[in-house]
C-alpha positions in Angstrom: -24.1 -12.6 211.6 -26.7 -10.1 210.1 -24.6 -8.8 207.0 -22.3 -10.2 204.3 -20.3 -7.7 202.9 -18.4 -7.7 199.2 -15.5 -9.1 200.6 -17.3 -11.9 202.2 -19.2 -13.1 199.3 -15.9 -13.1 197.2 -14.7 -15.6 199.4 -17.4 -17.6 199.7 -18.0 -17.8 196.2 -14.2 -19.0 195.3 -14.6 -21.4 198.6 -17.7 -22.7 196.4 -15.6 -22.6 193.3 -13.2 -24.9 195.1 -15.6 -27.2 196.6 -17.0 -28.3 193.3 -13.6 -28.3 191.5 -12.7 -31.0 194.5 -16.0 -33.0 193.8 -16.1 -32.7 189.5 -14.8 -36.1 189.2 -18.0 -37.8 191.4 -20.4 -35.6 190.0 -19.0 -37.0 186.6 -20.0 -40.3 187.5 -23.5 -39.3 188.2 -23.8 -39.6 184.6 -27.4 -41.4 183.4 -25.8 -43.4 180.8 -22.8 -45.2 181.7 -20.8 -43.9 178.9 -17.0 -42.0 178.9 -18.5 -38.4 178.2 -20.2 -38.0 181.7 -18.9 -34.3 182.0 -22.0 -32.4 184.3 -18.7 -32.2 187.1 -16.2 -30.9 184.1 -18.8 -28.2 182.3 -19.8 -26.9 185.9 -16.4 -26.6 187.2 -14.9 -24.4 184.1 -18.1 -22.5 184.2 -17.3 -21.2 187.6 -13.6 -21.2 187.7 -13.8 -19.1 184.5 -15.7 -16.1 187.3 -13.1 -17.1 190.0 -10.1 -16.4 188.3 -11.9 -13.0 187.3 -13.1 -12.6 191.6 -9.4 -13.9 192.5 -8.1 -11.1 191.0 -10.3 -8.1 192.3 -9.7 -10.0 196.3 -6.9 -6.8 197.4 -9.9 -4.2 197.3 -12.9 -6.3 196.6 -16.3 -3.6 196.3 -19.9 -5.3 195.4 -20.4 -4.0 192.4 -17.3 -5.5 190.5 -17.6 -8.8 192.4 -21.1 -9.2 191.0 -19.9 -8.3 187.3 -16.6 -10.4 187.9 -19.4 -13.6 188.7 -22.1 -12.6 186.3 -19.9 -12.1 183.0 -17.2 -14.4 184.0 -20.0 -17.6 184.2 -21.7 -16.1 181.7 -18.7 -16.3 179.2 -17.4 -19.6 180.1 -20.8 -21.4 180.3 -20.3 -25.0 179.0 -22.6 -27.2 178.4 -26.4 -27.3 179.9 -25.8 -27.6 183.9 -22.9 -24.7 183.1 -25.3 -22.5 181.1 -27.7 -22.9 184.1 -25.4 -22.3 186.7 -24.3 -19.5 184.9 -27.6 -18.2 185.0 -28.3 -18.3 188.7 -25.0 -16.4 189.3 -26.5 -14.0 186.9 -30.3 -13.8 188.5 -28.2 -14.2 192.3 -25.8 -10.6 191.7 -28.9 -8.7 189.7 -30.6 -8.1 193.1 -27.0 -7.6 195.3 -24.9 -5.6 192.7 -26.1 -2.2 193.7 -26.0 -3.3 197.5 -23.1 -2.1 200.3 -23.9 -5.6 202.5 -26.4 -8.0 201.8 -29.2 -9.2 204.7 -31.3 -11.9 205.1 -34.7 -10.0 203.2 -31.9 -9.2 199.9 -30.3 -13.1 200.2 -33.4 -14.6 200.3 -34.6 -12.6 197.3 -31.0 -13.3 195.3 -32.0 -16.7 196.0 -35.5 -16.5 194.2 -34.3 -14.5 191.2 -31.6 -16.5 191.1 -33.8 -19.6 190.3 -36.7 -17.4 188.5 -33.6 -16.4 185.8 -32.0 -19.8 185.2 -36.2 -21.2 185.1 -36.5 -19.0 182.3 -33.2 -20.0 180.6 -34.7 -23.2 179.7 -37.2 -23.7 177.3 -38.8 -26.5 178.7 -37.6 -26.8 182.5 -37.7 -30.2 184.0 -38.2 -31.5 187.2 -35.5 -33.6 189.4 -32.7 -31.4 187.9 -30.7 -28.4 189.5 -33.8 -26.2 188.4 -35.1 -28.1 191.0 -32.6 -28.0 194.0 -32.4 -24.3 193.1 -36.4 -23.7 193.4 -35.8 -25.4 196.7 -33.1 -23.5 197.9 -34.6 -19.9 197.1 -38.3 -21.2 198.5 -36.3 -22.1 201.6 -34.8 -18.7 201.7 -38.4 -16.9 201.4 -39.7 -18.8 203.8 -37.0 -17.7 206.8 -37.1 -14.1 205.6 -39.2 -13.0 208.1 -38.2 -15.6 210.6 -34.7 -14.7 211.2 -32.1 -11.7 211.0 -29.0 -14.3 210.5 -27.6 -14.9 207.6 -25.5 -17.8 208.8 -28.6 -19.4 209.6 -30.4 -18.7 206.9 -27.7 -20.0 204.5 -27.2 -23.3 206.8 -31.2 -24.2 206.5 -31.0 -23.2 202.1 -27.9 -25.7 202.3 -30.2 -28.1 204.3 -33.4 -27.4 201.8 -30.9 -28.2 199.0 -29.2 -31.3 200.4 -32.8 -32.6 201.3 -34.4 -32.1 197.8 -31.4 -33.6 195.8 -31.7 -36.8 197.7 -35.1 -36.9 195.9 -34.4 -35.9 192.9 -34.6 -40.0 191.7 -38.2 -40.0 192.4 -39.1 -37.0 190.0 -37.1 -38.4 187.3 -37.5 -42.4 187.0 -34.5 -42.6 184.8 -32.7 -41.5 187.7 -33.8 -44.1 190.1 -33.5 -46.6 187.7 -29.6 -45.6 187.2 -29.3 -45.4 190.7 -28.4 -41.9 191.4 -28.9 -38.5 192.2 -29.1 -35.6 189.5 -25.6 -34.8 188.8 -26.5 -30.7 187.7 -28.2 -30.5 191.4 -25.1 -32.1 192.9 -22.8 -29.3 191.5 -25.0 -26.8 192.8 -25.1 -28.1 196.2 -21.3 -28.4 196.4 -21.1 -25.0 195.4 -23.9 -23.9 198.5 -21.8 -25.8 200.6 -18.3 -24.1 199.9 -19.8 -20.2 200.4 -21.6 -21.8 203.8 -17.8 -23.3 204.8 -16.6 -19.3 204.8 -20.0 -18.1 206.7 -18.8 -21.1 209.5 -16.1 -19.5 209.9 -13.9 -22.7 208.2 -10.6 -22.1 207.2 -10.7 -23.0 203.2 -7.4 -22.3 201.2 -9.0 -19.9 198.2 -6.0 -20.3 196.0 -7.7 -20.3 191.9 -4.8 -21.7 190.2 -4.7 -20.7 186.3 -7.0 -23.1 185.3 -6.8 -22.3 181.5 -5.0 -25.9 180.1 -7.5 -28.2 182.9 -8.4 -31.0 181.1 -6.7 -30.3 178.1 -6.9 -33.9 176.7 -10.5 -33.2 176.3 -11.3 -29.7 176.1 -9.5 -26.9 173.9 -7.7 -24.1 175.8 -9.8 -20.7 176.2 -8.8 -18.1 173.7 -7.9 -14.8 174.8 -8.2 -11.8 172.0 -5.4 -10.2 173.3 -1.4 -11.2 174.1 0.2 -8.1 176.2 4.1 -7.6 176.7 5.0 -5.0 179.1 7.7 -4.1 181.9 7.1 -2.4 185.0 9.8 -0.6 187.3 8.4 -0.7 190.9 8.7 2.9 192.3 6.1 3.3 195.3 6.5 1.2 198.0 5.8 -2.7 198.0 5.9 -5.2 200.1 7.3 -8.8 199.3 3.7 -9.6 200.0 2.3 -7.1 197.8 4.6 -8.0 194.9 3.1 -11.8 195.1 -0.7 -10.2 195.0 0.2 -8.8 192.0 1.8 -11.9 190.3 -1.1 -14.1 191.4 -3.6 -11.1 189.8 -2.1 -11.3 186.7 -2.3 -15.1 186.5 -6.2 -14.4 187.5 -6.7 -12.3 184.5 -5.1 -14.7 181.6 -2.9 -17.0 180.7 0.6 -17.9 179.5 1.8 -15.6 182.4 5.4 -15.2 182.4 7.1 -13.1 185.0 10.4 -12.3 184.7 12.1 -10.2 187.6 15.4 -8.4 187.7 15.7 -6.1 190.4 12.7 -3.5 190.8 11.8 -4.2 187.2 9.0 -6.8 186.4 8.7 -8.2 182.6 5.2 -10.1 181.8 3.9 -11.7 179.2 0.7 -12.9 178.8 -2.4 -13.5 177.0 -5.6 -12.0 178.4 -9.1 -10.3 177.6 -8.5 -7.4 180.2 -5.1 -5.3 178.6 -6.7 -1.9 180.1 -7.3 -3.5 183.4 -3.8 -4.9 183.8 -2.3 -2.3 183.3 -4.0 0.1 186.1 -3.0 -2.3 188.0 0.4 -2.1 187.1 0.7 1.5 187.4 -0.5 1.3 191.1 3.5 -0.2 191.6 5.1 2.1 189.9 5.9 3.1 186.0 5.4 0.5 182.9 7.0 0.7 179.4 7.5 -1.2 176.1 3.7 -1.9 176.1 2.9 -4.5 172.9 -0.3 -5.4 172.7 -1.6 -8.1 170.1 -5.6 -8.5 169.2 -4.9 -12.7 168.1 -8.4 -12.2 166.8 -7.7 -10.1 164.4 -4.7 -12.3 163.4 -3.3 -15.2 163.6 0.3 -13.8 162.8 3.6 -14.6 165.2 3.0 -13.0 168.6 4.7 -10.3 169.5 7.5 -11.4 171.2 8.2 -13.7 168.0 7.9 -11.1 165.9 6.1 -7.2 166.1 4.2 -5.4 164.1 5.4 -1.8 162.9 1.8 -0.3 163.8 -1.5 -1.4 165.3 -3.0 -0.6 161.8 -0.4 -3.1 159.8 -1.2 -5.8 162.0 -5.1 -5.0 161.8 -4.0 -5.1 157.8 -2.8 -8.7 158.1 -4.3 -12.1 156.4 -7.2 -12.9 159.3 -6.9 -16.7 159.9 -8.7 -18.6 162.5 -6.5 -20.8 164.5 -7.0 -25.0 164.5 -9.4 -26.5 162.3 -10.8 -23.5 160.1 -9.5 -19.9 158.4 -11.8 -17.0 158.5 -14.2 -15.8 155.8 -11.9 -13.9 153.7 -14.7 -11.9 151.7 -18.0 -10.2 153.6 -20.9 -11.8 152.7 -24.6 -12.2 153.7 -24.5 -15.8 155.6 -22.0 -17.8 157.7 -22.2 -21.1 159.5 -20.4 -22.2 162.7 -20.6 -25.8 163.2 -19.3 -28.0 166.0 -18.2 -31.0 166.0 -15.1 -33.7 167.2 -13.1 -35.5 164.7 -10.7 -34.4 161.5 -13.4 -36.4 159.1 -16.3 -34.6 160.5 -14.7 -31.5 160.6 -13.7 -31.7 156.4 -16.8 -33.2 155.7 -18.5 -29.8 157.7 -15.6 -27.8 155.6 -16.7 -29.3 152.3 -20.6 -28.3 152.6 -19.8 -25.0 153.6 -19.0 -24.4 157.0 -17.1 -21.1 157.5 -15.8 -22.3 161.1 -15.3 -25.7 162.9 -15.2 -26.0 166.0 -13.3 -28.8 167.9 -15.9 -30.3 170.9 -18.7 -32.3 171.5 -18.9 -35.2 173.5 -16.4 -35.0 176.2 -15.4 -31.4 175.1 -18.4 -29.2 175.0 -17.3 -25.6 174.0 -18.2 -22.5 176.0 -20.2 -19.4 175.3 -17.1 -17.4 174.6 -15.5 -20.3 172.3 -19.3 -19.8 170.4 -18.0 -16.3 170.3 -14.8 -16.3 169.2 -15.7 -18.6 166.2 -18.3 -15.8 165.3 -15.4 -13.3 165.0 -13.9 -14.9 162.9 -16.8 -15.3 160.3 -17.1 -12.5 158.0 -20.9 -12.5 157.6 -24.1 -10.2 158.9 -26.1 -13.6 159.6 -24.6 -16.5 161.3 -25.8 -19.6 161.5 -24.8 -22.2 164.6 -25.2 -25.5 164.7 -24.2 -27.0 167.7 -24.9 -30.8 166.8 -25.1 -31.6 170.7 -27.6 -31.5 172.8 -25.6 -30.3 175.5 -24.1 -27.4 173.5 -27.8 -25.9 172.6 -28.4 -23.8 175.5 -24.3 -22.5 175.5 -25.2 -21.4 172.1 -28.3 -19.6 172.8 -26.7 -17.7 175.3 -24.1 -16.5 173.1 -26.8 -14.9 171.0 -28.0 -12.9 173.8 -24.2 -11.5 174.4 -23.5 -10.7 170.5 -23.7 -6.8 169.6 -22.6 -7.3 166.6 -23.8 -10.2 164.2 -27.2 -11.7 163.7 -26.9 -15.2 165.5 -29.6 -17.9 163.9 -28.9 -21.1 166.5 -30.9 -24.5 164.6 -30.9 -27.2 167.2 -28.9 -29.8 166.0 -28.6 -32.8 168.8 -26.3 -34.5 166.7 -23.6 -34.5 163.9 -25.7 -36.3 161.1 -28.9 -33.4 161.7 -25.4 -30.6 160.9 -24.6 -32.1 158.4 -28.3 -32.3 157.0 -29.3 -28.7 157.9 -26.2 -27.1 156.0 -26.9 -29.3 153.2 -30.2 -27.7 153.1 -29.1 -24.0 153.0 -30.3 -22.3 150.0 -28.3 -18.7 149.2 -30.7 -17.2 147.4 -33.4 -17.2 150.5 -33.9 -15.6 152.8 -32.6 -16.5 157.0 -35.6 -17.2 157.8 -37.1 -19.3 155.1 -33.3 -21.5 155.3 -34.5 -21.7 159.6 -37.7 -23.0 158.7 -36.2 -25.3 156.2 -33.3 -26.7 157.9 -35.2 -27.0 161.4 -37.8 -29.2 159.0 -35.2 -31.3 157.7 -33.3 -32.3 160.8 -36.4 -33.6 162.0 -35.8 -36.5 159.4 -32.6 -37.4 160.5 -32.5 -40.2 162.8 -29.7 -40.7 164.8 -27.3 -44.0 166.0 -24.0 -44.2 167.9 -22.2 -47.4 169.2 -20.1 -46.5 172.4 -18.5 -48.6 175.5 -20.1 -49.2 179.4 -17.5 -47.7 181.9 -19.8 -49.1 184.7 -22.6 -51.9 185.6 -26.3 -50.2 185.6 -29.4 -50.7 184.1 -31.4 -49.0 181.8 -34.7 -49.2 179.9 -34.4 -52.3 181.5 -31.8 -53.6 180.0 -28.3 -54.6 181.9 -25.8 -53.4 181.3 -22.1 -54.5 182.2 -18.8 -52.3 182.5 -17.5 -52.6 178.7 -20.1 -53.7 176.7 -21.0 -52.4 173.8 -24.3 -50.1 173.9 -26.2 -48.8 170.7 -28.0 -46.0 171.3 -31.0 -43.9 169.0 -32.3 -40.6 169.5 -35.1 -42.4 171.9 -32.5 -44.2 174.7 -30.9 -47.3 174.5 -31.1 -49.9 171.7 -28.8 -52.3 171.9 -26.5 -54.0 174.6 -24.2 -56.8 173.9 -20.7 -57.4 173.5 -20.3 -58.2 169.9 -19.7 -54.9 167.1 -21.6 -56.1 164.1 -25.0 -58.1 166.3 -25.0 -54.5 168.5 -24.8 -52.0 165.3 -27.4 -54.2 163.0 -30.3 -54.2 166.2 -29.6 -50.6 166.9 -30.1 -50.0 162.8 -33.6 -52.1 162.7 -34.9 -50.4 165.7 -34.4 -46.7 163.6 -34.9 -48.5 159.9 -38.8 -48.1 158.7 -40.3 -48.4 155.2 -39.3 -44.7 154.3 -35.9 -45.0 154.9 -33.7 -44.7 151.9 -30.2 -43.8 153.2 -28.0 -45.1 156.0 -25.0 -42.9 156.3 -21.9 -44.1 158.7 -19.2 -42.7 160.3 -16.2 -44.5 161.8 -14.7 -43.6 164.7 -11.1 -42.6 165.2 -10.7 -45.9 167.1 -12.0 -48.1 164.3 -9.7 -49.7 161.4 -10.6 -49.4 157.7 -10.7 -53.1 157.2 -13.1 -53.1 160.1 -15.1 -50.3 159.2 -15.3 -51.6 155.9 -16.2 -55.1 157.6 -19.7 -53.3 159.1 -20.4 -51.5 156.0 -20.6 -54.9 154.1 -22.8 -56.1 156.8 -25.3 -53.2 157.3 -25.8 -53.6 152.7 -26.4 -57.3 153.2 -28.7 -56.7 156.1 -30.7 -53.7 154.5 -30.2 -54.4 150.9 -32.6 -52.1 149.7 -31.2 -48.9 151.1 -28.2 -46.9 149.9 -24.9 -47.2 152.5 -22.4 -44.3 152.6 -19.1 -44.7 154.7 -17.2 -41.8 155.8 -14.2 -41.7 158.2 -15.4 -39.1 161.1 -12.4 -39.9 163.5 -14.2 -38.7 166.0 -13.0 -40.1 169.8 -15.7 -42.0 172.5 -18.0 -43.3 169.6 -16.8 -46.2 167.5 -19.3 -45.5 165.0 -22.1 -42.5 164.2 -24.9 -43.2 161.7 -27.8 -41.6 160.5 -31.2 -43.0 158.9 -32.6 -40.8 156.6 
């Protein structure tokens, strides 16, 4: 097999697609710290489906070009977290060298492969070893290595699988904190299910490539993707169609949004839908036959009944009406100079972000990290030339650089917030009257005092910092690692508190968890005062799910 041509690498990109949507819940438990938010399988699966319901829909005609963008934008967009922002980045460095190709060899593969791992390399500010930046160095050296040595790209592929498979399996002894947990990287184990699932289709394997609308998957934890537009249309099928052809066009329409409803009386087909690609849609439609009663709705614009509840008279009223953000924040209703989009999980964090000034709130964090294109859809809805992100996650950093390098529009300013308590202490030290660049230096300056706690459950036996740890103790944990295991809430929260308390501490701010009673809340505050009783306590309800409790030293 010397050549893979467009349609080719479609499938083997939605085989890969499917192959780590199969394995997201093991790679899950790869997790480091036995905590409920291990979500490298989740991130890395809506990363990629995000491009394959994008690739699903181009498979009647697939050409190189439109695969590649398909893959590039579609990962790009709905990056989550940091193994989906990387993996989104070696789909991007993978179709810069193939897009403008007819068939890819083993010489253009095998330098895919490389700028594939040069791009996501350079994605990451400081790349570390033992991670997926690893297994994909491995891969692409692999594939530089046979360039010369064979004209097969079945073999080729079968020994960067091989390469990939090897170097994962050593991950544990580049990163000790991976051999002391007793398992692989969890990033590099996405990527290699996804090698795996393109080298099924090279085998010749018969893999069922079906991308189901994937919009509402894990719903209980993540919000559903918002799509700018909801389209209404009917088409009457004039040119001939098979029963066959009909389906392909049903299924292409679920590819390309969400909400799809089909209804079919006789030759004529009426959809609804939200989507991103309205223009698109409807070429395609037109290839069937004739379409009329086109309404189309920009739901970023407004947040107004959708069309079918209720249509505008003109695109311009509706353009004319209230903007309001939908969920947990309304849109700037004035232009001015700075904006802040903050995320964060709970309804106590989310008033407490409302009530210092945040412009938008965003619902994720833990368990839920938001994509690229959630990043950017808050940004709409901010009236402001200057916008500043905090991401208050350490996992949502890297998915909102990216969406600075994909705004046209706004000036993006992202301060690296790991946590809640350094948001809330960076927007507190905004200043209007200066400058964005003096308020950068200043709030990247003050969330370097903020010291971090949170008090969370074990949902398996490990150990760690040499520590054991059982499946449901309690573990308090510090911006350093672990500080605390044991079983009781008040012994666990007061050692994790003296391991961050020094003499220059003055404030210990705590937020209860949407799991946690008042009484008992109350109960920890009265015990933190006793034991620090020269520092100043502050108790706020956070709500926020997975962490009984979030504190911050200051």
């Amino acid at each position: 097999m010397k050549t893979i041509d467009a349609s080719m690498l479609a499938k083997m990109f939605l085989a890969g697609a499917k192959s780590l949507e199969a394995h997201k819940d093991e790679i899950n438990e790869l997790n480091v710290f036995p905590v409920p938010d291990g979500d490298t399988g989740t991130n890395m699966t809506m990363t990629i489906m995000s491009a394959a319901r994008e690739v699903a829909g181009l498979m009647d005609a697939p050409e190189m070009k439109p695969i590649c963008k398909a893959i590039s934008s579609g990962s790009l967009r709905g990056a989550r977290g940091n193994s989906g922002v990387i993996l989104s980045q070696l789909f991007r460095g993978f179709t810069k060298v193939i897009r403008n190709e007819q068939e890819i060899t083993v010489p253009i593969l095998a330098a895919a492969c490389n700028r594939a791992a040069e791009t996501a390399y350079k994605a990451v500010m400081k790349p570390k070893e033992g991670t997926i930046l690893t297994v994909a160095r491995a891969a692409a050296d692999k594939a530089i290595e046979l360039a010369d040595q064979t004209e097969d790209v079945l073999v080729l592929t079968q020994e960067v699988v091989a390469a990939a498979e090897e170097t994962l399996q050593k991950t544990p002894d580049m990163l000790p904190v991976l051999k002391q947990a007793g398992v692989v990287d969890s990033g590099g184990a996405g990527l290699l299910q996804v090698l795996k699932g393109g080298l099924q289709i090279l085998s010749g394997e018969n893999v069922d490539l079906t991308i189901e609308n994937t919009n509402a998957e894990n719903k209980d934890v993540v919000k559903k993707q918002n799509f700018q537009y909801h389209l209404e249309f009917k088409l009457v099928i004039t040119k001939p169609a098979t029963d066959q052809e009909r389906e392909k066009y049903k299924s292409y329409l679920v590819a390309a949004g969400s909400d799809v409803k089909n209804t079919q009386s006789g030759d004529t087909i009426t959809t609804v839908m939200d989507t991103n690609a309205p223009g698109e849609i409807i070429t395609r439609a037109t290839g069937l036959g004739s379409i009329s009663d086109i309404t189309l709705t920009n739901q970023m614009l407004s947040d107004a009944p959708k069309a079918s509840e209720e249509k505008a008279e003109s695109p311009a009223e509706e353009a004319e009406a209230p903007a309001e953000a939908p969920e947990t924040e309304k849109a700037a209703a004035e232009h001015k100079a700075f904006g802040f989009v903050s995320v964060c999980a709970g309804d106590g964090m989310a008033e407490i972000f409302k009530g210092i000034g945040a412009d938008y709130v965003i619902s994720g964090g833990q368990t839920m990290n938001p994509s690229t294109d959630d990043i950017l859809n808050a940004v709409d809805h901010v009236n402001a030339d200057t916008i500043f992100i905090l991401p208050n996650n350490k996992n949502i950093i890297l998915a909102a650089n990216q969406a600075v390098s994909l705004e046209e529009k706004k000036r993006l300013i992202v301060i690296p917030t790991k946590t809640v308590p350094q948001g809330i202490t960076a927007l507190i030290n905004f200043v209007p009257d200066d400058s964005a660049e003096e308020n950068e230096k200043r709030m990247n300056e003050e969330i370097g005092h903020v010291k971090t706690g949170q008090i969370t459950y074990a949902v398996r036996d490990t150990v760690i910092d040499d520590k054991e740890i059982s499946k449901g103790n309690l573990m308090g944990m510090g911006d350093s690692g672990l500080l605390s295991v044991g079983t009781d809430m008040k012994t666990v929260m007061l050692e994790t508190l003296k391991n961050m308390v020094d003499e220059e501490s003055a404030l210990i701010s705590i937020y209860a968890g949407a799991d946690v009673t008042d009484s008992d809340a109350q109960d920890i505050r009265a015990a933190v005062a006793e034991a620090f009783p020269g520092l100043d306590i502050e108790l706020e309800k956070g709500g926020q799910p997975v962490y009984y409790y979030v504190f911050s030293v200051e």
